[in-house]
C-alpha positions in Angstrom: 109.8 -110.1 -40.4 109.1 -112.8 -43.0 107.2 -111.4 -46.1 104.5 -113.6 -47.2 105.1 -114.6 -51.2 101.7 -113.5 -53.0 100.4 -116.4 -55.3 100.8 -114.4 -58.5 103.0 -111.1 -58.2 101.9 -108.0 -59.6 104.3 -107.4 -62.5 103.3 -111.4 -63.8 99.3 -110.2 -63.3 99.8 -107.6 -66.2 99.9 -108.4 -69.9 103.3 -107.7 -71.6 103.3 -106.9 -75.2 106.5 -107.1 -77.4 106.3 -104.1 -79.4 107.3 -100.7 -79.1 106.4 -97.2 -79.6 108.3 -95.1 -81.7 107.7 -91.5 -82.1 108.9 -91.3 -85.4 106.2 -93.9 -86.7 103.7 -92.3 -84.0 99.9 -93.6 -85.4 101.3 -96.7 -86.6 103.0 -97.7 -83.6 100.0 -96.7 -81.2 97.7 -98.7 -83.5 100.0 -101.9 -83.3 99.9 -101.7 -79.9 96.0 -100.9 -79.0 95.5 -103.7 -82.0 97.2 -106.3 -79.7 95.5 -105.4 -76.6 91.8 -105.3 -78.8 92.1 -107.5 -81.7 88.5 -106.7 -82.4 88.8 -103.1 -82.5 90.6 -103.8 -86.1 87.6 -106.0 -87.4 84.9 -103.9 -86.3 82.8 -101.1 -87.4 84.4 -97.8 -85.9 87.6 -96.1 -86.8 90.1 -95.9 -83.9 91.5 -92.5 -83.8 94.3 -91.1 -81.1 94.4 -87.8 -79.2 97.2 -86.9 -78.0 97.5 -84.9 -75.0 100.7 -82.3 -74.1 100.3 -81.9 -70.4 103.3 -83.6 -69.7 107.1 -82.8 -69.6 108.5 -86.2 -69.4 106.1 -88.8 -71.8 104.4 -89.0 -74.3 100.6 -89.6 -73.8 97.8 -90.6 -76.4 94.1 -91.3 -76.0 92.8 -94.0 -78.0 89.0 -94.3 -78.6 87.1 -96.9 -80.7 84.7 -94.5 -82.6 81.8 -96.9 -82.7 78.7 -95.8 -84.7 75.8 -94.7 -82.5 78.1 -94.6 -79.4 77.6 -91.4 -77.3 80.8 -89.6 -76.4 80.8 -91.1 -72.3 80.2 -94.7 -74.3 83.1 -94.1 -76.5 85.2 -92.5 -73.2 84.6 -96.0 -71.2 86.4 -98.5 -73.5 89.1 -95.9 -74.2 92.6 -96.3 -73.2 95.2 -94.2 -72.1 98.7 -95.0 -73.9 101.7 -93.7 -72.3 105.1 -94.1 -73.7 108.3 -93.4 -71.9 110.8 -90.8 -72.5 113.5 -91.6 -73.8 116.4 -92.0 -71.2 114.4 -91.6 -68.2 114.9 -94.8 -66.7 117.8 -93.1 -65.0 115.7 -91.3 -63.3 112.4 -93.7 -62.7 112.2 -97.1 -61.6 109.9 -98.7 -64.3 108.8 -102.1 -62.6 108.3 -100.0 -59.2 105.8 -98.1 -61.5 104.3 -100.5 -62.4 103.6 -102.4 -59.3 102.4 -98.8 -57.7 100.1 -98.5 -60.8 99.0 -102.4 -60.1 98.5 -102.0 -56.3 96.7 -98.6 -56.2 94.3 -100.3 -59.0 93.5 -103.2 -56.7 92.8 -100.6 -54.2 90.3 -98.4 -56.6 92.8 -95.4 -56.2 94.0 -96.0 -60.1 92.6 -97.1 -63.3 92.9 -100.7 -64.5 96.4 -101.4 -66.1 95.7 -103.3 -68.7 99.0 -104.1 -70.3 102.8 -103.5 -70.4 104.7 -103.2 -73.2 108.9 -102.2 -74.5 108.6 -98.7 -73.6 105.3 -97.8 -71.8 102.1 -99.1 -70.2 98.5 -99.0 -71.8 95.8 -98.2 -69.0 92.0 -97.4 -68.9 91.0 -93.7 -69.5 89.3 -91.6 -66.8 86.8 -89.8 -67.8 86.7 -86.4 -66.6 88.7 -82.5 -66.7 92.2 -82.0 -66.7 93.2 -79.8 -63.8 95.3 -76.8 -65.1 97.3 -74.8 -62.7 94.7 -72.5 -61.7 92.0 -75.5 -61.2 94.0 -76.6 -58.0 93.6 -72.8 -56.3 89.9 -73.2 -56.5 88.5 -74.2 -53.0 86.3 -77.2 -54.4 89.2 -79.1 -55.8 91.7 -79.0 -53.1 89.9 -79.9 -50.5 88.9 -82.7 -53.2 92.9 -83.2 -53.5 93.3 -82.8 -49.3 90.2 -86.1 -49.3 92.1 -88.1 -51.7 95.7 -87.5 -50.7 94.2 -88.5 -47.2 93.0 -91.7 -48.4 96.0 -92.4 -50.3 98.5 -91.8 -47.5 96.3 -94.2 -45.0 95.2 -97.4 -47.1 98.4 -97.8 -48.8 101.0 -98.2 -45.1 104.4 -98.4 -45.0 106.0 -101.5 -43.4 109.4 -102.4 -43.0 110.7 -105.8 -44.2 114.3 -105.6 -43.0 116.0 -103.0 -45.3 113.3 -103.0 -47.8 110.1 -100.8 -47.9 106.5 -103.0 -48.4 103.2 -101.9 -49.0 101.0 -103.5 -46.8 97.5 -104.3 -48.2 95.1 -107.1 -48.3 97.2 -109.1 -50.3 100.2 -109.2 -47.7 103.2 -107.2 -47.7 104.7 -106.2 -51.6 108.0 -105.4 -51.5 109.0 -101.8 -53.2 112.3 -102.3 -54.4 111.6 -105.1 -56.9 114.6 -104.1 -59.7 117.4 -103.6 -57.1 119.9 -105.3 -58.9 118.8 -104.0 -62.3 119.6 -100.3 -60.6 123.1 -101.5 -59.4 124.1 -102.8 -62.5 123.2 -100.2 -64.8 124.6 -97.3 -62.2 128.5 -96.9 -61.4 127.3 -96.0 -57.9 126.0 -99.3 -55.7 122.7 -100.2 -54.1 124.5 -99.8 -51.4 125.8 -96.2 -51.6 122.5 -94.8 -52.5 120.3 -96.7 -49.6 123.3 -95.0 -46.8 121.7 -91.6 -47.4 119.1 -92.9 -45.1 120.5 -95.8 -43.0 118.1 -97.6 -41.1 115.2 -96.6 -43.0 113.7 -98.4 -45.4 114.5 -98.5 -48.8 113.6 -97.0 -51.4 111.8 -93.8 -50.1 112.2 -90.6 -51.4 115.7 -89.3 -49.8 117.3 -92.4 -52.0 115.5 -91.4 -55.2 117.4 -87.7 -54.8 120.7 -89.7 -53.9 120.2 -92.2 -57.2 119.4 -88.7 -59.4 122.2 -87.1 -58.1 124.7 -90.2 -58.8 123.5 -89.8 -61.8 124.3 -85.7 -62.6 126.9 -84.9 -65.5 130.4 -84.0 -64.7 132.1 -83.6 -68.1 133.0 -80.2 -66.4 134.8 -78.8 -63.4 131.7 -76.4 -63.0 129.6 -79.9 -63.2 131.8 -81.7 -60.9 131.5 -78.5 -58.1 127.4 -78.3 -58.5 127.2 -82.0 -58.0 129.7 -82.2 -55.0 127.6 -79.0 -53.3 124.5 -80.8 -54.1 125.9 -84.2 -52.4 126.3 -82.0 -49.4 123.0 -80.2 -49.1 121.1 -83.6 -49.4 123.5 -84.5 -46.3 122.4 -81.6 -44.4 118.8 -82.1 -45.9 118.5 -85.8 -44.7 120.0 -84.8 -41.4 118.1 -81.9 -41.0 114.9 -83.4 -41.8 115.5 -87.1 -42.0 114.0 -88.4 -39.1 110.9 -85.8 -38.9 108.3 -88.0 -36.8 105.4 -87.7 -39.3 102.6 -89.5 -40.0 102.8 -93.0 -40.8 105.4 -96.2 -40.0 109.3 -94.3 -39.4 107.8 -91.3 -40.7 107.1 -92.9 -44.2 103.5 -93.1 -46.1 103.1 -93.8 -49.9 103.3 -90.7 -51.6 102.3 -89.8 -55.2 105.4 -87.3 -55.0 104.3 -85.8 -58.5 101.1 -84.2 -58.1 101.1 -81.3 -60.4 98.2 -79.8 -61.9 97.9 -82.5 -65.0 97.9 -85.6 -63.1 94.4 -84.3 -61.1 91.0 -85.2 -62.5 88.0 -83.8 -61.4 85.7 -86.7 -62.1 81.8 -85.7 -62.9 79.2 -87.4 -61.4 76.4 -89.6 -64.1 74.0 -86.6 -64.1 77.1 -84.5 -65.2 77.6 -82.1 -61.4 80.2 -82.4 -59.4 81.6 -80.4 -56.1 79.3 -82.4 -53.8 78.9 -80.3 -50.2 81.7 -77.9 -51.9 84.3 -80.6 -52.7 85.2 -82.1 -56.3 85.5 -85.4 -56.8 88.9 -85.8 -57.8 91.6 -88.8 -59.0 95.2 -88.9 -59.6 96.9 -90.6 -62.4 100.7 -91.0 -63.7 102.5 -93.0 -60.9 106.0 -93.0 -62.1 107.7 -91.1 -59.3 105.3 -92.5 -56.5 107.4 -94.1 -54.0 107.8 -94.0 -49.8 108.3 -90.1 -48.3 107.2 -88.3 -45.4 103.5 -87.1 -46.0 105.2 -83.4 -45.1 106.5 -84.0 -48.6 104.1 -85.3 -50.4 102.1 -82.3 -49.3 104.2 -79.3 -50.0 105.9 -80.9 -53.3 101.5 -80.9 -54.1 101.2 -77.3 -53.0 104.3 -75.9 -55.1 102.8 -77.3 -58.0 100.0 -74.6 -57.6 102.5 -72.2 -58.9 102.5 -74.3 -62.4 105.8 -74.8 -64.5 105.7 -70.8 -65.1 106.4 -71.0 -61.4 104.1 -68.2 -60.6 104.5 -67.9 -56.8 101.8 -65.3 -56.5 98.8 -67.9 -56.2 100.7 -70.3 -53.7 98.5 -71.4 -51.1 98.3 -69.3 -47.8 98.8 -69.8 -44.4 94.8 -70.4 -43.8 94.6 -72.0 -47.3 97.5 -75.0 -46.1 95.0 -74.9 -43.0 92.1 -76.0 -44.7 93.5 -78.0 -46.8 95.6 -80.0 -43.9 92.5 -79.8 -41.9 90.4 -82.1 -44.8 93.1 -84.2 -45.4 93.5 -84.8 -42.1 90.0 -85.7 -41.3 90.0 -88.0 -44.9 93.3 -90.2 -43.5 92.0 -90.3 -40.1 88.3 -92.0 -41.1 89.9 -94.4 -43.5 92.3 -95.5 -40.8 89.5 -95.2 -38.2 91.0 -93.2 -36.4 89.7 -90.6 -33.3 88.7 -87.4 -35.7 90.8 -84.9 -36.5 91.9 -82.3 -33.6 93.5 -78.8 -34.2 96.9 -79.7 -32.4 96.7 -82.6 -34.8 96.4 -79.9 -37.7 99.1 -77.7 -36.7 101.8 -80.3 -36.1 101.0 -81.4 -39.7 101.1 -77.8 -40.6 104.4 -77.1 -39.1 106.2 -80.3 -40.5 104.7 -79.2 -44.0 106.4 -75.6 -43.3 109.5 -78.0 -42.4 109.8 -79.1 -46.2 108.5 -76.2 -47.8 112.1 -75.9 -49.8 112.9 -79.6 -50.6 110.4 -79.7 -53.6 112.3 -77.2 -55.3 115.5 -79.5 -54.3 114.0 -82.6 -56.0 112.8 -81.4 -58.9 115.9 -79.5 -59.4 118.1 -82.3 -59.7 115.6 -83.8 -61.8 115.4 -81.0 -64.4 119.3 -80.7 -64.4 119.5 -84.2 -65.9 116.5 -84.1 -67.7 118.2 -81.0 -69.5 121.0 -84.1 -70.5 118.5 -86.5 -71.8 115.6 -85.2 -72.6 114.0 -84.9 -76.4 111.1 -82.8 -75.4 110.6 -78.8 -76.7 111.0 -77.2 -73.0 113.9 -75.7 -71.3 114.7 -77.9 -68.3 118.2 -75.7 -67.3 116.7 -72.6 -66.5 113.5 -74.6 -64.9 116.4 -76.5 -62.8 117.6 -73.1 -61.7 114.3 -71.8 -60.7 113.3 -74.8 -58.6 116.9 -75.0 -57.4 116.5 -71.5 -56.2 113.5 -72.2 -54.2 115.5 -74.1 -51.8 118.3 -71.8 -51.7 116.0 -69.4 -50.9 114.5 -71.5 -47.8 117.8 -72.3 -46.6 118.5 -68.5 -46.2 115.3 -67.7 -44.6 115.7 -70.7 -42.0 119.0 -70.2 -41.3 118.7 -66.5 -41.1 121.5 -65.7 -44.1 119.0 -63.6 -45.8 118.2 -60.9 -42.7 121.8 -61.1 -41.8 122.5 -59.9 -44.8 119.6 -57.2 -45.3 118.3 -59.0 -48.2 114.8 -58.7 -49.5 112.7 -61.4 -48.9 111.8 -63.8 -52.2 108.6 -63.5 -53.6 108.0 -67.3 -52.8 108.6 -67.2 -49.1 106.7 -64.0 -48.8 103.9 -65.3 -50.5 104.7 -68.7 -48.2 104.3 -65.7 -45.1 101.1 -64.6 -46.0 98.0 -65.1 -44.0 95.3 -64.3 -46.2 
């Protein structure tokens, strides 16, 4: 398959700015940046100010807002812009320009805000007006079946085509290749292209079984006890990929566009003009941050969303149920069927879903894991990503004992997680 060669690519449709931000210069450097994007925010009447927001584990985030006299707070809200800055070291675990072209592609597509410009060490994106989900927001009935309509929409408008080896997003544009800093990712890492796409061979690349084979490439071994946890980790992605690898799915070779990072903070309930919301008992809702989106089974996508429920205090007491995942499958469902215009949604259709979902119940914990382990190397941020790698890292031990029976063999209570996980009600 020959991919057709867009006009102007995405990356050269954004601004780049030369500058930087630097935390230890923090309003001065946000000001220098919003200054180049809005020259005339400097010359007129209005002080800019910056709230910063501490959602996040990863970035840094700041809301800038022109504070123009007479404005109303939703005037002020429209021209403001989200600035988001990198942290530092994480490029070894994110693929910047793939970010960005998501960013660029699901703006085009009204499923992000405008990005407005790049710059050394972050992007600079429109705000969107609206409430920060907490935890406890995404339990509430209104907002995930507002999640389940979006994350339906999201997994069918965006497919999942194969070009040769490499994964595309086919849209109106053509087909946009996924794995547009290839060579920048073989360079910087001792382990090859190649090495990391043969976790998956014959699938396209990148999708989210190489993103765990690039993070754990990446894992410390300064130690013989580093060295043993990343040589058992090697192996359980093996068994993981084969285990689950070719699970049939929804979308091209089991592949849709998946957010992959949909925690609590990155969903917006959005308000309606008048100020309601929850129209026919289901929130308007938007997701933002992009950085880890990237091709994976919708199975997931799904259940990576519903073990964010339990928050980064991991509170596995308010995961969703059995009849909750139903509902929630069940809207989705119904949501990627219309916008693929597809024959509406059936419960064999539901349950298959469900099943496949039950499938990758543990694997979140398995990503995010690895993730926290080398975040725990890098990281500058105030929060203690070991012991958050050992809780996640324990929530796929823990389904690995319940599926392969380990845990009844040996008389073992079972885990608060999969018992919640269990429940019915």
């Amino acid at each position: 398959m020959s991919l057709p060669t867009p006009s102007k690519g995405p990356l050269e449709d954004v601004r780049h700015i030369s500058l930087s931000y630097n935390t230890a210069d923090s309003q001065a450097s946000a000001l220098r940046l919003v200054l180049s994007l809005f020259p005339d925010w400097e010359h007129t009447e209005g002080k800019v100010e910056f709230i910063r927001f501490t959602d996040g584990i990863t970035n840094t985030l700041l809301k800038a807002v022109k504070k123009r006299p007479g404005y109303t707070e939703e005037q002020i809200d429209n021209e403001a812009v989200l600035l988001r800055a990198y942290g530092k070291g994480t490029e070894v675990l994110i693929d910047r320009e793939r970010e960005t072209t998501s960013h660029s592609l699901l703006s085009k597509n009204n499923l992000a805000p405008p990005l407005l410009a790049r710059f050394q060490n972050g992007l600079l994106y429109r705000f969107i007006r609206g409430h920060v989900c907490k935890p406890e927001d995404l339990t509430r009935e209104t907002v995930w079946r507002g999640v389940a309509k979006r994350l339906g929409q999201w997994h069918a408008v965006l497919p999942i085509v194969s070009a040769g080896q490499t994964a595309a997003v086919e849209n109106r544009d053509g087909e946009l290749p996924l794995s547009l800093s290839a060579s920048k990712t073989s360079a910087q890492n001792p382990a090859t292209l190649e090495a990391v796409n043969a976790i998956t061979p014959g699938k396209a690349t990148p999708n989210m079984w190489t993103v765990m084979q690039k993070w754990i490439f990446a894992l410390p071994i300064a130690t013989e006890a580093e060295i043993r946890r990343k040589d058992t980790l090697q192996k359980e992605l093996e068994r993981t990929v084969k285990d689950l690898g070719d699970t049939p799915g929804l979308g091209k070779d089991g592949l849709i566009f998946g957010h992959c990072d949909l925690l609590s903070g990155n969903v917006i309930i959005q308000h309606s003009a008048d100020g309601n919301s929850a129209a026919d008992g289901v929130e308007s809702v938007s997701f933002i941050d992009y950085e880890y989106a990237t091709p994976a089974p919708a199975a997931f996508d799904i259940a990576n969303h519903f073990s964010e429920w339990a928050g980064f205090d991991c509170d596995f007491t308010v995961l969703p149920t059995r009849s909750q995942r139903r509902g929630f499958l069940h809207e989705y469902l119904q949501s990627y069927n219309h916008h693929l215009s597809q024959q509406p949604t059936n419960n064999s259709e539901v349950q298959r879903l469900f099943n496949e979902v039950d499938l990758f119940r543990g694997v979140p914990g398995f990503y995010w894991g690895i993730w926290a382990l080398i975040q725990a190397t890098i990281s500058q941020i105030d929060f203690d990503y070991a012991a958050y790698a050992e809780i996640r890292l324990g929530e796929y031990w823990a389904w690995r004992d319940e599926v392969d029976g380990t845990r009844r063999e040996e008389g073992r209570e079972m885990p608060l997680r999969e018992r919640r996980w269990a429940q019915e009600e």
